[in-house]
C-alpha positions in Angstrom: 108.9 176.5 108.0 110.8 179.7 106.9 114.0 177.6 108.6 113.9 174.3 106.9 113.2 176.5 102.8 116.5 178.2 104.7 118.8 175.7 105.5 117.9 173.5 101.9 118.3 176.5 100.3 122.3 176.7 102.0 122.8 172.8 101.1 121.9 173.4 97.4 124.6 176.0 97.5 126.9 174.4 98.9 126.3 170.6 97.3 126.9 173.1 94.0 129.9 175.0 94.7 131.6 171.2 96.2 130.4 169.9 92.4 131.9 172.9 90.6 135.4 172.5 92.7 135.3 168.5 91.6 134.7 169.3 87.8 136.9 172.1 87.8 139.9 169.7 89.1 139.0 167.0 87.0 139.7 169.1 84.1 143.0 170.2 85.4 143.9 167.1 85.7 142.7 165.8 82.0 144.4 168.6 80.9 147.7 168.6 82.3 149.4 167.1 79.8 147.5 169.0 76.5 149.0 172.4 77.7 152.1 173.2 76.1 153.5 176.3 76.8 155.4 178.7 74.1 158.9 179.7 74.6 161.5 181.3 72.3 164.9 180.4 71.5 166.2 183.5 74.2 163.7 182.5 76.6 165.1 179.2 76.2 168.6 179.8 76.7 168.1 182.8 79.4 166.0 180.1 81.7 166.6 176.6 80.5 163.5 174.8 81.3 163.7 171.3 83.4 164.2 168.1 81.3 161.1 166.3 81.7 158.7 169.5 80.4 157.4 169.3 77.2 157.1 173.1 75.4 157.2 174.9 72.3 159.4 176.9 70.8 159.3 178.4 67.4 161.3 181.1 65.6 163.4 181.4 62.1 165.1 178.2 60.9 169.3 180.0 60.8 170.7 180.0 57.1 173.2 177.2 56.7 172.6 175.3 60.0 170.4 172.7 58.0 172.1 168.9 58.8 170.6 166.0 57.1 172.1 163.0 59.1 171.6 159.4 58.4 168.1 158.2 57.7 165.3 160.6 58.9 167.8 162.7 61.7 167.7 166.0 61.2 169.6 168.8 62.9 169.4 172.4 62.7 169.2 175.9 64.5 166.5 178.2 65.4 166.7 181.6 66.3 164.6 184.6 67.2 167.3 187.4 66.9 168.5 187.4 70.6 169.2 183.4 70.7 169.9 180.8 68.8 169.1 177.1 70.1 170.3 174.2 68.6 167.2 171.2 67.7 167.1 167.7 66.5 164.5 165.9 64.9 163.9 162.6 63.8 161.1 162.5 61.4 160.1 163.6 58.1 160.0 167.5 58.3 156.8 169.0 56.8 157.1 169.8 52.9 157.6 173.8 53.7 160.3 173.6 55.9 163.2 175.4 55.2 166.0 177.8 55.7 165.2 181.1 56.9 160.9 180.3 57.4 158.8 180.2 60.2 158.5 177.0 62.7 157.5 176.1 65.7 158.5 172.7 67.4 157.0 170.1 70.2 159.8 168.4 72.7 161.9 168.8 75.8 164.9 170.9 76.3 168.2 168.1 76.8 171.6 169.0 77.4 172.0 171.6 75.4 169.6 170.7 72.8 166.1 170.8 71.4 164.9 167.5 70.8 161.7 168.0 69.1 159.1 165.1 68.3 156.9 167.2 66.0 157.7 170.3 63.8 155.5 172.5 62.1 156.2 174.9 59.5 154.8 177.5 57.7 152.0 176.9 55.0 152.4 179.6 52.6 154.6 182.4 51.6 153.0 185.3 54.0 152.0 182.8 57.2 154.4 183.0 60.1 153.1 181.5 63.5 151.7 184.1 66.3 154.2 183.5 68.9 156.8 183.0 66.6 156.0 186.6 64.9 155.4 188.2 68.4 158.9 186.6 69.7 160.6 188.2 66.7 158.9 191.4 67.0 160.1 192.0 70.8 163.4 191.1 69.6 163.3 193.8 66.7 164.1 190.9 64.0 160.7 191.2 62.2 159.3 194.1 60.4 155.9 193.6 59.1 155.9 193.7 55.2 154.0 196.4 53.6 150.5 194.8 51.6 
């Protein structure tokens, strides 16, 4: 008797730990495309990521690098102090956006360029992003202001 409460006893554990493998890889696998990892502008440039990965990447938009193309094309640079990396956009750019403020951008990486398909800016006066404001902090470009 004691060996047959025994040996159910080791198949609920292990009928368990094969269902916990399965539904930890099945959310891998729903998530693999939801994860977007952060970069900055010098991480960017010092290891280029591959042209098929989608990222983020977030820092100060440069004064003066604003280019309004033709119809909704935007082009423009962002930088974090120790890099500057060139973007495009083709959108309408949130309300906020501007010239020296906080953004971060979705896209890929491509020849050279940013090509973002979403951009986020900043959505008041004090707000800067996390990983924009801890990119610019290793840097030394960001001091916090004084409240």
């Amino acid at each position: 008797m004691k060996g047959l409460k025994k040996q159910r006893r080791i198949q609920i554990v292990l009928v368990a730990a094969v269902a916990l493998a399965l539904s930890t890889a099945l959310i891998g696998y729903a998530m693999r495309d939801g994860i977007n990892y952060f970069r900055s502008p010098a991480e960017v440039i010092a290891e280029p990521p591959a042209e098929n990965e989608e990222f983020r990447m977030g820092g100060l938009v440069e004064e003066g690098s604003l280019v309004r193309g033709e119809g909704e094309t935007v082009t423009f640079r962002v930088t974090d102090g120790g890099g500057s990396v060139a973007v495009a956009y083709t959108g309408v750019l949130p309300d906020l956006f501007e010239e020296n403020q906080g953004m971060i951008g979705t896209g890929r990486y491509i020849n050279g360029v940013f090509q973002a398909s979403e951009i986020l800016a900043k959505h008041d006066e004090t707000y800067m992003p996390k990983e924009v404001l801890d990119a610019l902090k290793e840097q030394g470009v960001y001091v916090e202001p004084e409240t």
